[in-house]
KOLGURO-652201 format. One line per 10 residues: number of its first residue (from 1); for each residue x, y, z of C-alpha. Coordinates in Angstrom, 3 decimals. Example, Ala and Ser with C-alpha at 12.3 -4.5 7.8 and 13.67 -1.06 7.14 Angstrom:
KOLGURO-652201
1	12.300 -4.500 7.800  13.670 -1.060 7.140
end
This chain:
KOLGURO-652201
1	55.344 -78.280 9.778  57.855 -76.191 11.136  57.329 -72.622 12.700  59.277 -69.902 10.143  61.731 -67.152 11.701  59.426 -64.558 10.116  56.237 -65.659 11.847  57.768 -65.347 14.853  59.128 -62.209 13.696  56.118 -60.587 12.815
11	54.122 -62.179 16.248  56.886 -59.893 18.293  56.567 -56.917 16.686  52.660 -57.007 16.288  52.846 -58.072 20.251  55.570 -54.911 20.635  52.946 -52.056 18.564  50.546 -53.750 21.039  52.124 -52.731 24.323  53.153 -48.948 22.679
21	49.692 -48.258 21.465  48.233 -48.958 25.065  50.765 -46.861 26.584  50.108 -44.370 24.454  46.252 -44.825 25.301  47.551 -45.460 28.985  49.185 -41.641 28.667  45.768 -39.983 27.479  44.063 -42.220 29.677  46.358 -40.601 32.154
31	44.809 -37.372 31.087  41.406 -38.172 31.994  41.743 -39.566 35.196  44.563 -37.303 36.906  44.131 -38.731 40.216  45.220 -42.331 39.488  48.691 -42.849 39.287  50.504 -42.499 35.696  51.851 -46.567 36.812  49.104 -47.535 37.512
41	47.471 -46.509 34.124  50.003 -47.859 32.244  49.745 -51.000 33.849  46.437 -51.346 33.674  46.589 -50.438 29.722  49.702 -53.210 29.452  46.976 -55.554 30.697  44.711 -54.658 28.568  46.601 -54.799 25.751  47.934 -58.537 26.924
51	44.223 -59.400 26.978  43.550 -58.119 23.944  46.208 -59.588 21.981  45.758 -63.113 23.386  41.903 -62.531 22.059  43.260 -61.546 18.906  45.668 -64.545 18.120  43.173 -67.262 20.346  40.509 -65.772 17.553  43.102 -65.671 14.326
61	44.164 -69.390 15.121  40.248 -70.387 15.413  39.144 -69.370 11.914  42.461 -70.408 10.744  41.873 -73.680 11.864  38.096 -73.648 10.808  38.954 -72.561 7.160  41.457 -75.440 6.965  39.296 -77.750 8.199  36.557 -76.195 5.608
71	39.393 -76.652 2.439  39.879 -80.771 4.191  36.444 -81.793 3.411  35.775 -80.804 0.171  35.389 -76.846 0.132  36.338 -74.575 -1.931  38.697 -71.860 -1.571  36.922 -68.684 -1.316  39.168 -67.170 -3.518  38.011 -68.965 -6.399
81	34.585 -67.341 -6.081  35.935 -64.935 -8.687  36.283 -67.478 -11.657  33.428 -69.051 -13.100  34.580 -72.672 -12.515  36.238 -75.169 -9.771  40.067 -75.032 -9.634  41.617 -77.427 -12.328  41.316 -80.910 -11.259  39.063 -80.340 -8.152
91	35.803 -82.005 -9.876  38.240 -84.978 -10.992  39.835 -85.304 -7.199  35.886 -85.233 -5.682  35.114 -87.896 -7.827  37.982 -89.606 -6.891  37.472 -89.240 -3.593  33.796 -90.411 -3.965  35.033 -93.648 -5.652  37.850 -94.025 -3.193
101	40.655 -93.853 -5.594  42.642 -91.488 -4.729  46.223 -92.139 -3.692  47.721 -90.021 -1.243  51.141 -88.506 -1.441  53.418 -89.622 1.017  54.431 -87.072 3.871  57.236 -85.816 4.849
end
């Protein structure tokens, strides 16, 4: 699968709100300890904000990955919660499956 434009996209300027939200902290921050210098706070607030956006993506790709493995063996999409049933031709493809029947569709 290849990476879209707009992924990549949307990664910079979620990484770019990052940065000006910590400086923006790093200025009040700035406020509250007047004796450190305003670089310093700044850089330690870019830092920060580094850190925290690595957690954030490190923790978005995790559950990512653990939902699609989830949907690979057999779950259910939790969006189909809201209807009363299994998505049309689930309970045929587990039985399928079951039997070992099922064909697979080439990739591409």
């Amino acid at each position: 699968m290849f990476p879209s434009r707009l992924s990549k996209q949307v990664a910079a300027k979620a990484f770019l709100a990052t940065i000006l939200l910590s400086a923006l902290a790093g200025l009040a921050g700035a406020q509250i300890a007047p004796q450190v210098p305003l670089q310093m706070v700044l850089l330690y607030s870019a830092a920060g904000a580094v850190l925290a956006f690595t957690v954030l993506v490190i923790a978005t790709v995790a559950v990512l990955t653990l939902m699609q493995f989830i949907l690979r063996k057999g779950g259910t999409d939790p969006q189909w919660f809201w209807f009363s049933a299994e998505p049309p031709g689930l309970v045929q493809l587990r039985q399928q499956a079951s039997r070992g029947t099922v064909s697979k569709a080439p990739e591409h």
